[in-house]
N, C-alpha and C positions, 0 to 999 in steps of 0.2 A: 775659729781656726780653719785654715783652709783642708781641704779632703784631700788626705794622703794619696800622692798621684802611683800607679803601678812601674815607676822604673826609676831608677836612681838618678838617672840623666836629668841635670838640673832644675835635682830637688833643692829647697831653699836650707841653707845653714840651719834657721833652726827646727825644722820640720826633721833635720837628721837628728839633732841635737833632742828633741824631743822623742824620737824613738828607740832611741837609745837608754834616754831617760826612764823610759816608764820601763825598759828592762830590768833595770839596775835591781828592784824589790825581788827580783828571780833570781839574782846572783847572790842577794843576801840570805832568802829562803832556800836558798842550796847550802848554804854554809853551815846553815842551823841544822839542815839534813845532815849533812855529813858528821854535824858534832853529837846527835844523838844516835844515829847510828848509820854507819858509813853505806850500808848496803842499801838505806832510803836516797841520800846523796847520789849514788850510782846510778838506782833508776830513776831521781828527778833529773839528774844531767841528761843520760843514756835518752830519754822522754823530751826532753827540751831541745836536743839535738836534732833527734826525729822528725820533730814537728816544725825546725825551723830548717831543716833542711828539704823536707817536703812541700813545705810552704815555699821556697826560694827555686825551689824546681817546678812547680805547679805555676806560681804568678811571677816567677821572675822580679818580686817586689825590693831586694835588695836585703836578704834576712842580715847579711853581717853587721847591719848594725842595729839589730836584734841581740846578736851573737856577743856584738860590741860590748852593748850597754851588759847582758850579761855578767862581762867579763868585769868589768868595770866595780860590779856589785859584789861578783865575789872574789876580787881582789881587795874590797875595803871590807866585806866582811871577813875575812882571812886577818887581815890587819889586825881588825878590832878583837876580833877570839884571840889572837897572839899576846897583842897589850893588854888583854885582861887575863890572860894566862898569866902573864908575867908580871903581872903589877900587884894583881889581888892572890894568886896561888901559889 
């Protein structure tokens, strides 16, 4: 795979597609946080936040879709705790 270049400016579809992706496992480990106890969730967000907004200010490398894939992960984990909430409890 080609080496993630420093700026977002005609970076390739799936080179974003990919950074995003390998986010998404941090959006779903946030969710688990938050379900076991809300106060771990706050500071792996509050943590995650931090670091990719220091990182986006430091290299300029385009965190939001870091922030993306995040979102992305713990929107399907959100889903999935709801339909097992509701299906099995």
């Amino acid at each position: 795979m080609k080496k993630i270049v420093n700026h977002t400016a005609g970076t390739p579809l799936l080179e974003k597609v990919y950074r995003a992706g390998i986010h998404i496992p941090v959006g779903l480990i946030n969710v688990f946080f938050f379900y076991v106890a809300p106060i771990y969730g706050v500071f792996f967000f509050v943590g995650f936040m931090i670091y990719e907004l220091e990182e986006s200010y430091m290299l300029k490398d385009g965190a939001y879709l870091d922030i993306n894939g995040w979102l992305i992960g713990f929107s399907l984990g959100v889903s999935a705790l709801f339909a097992y909430q509701t299906i099995f409890l």
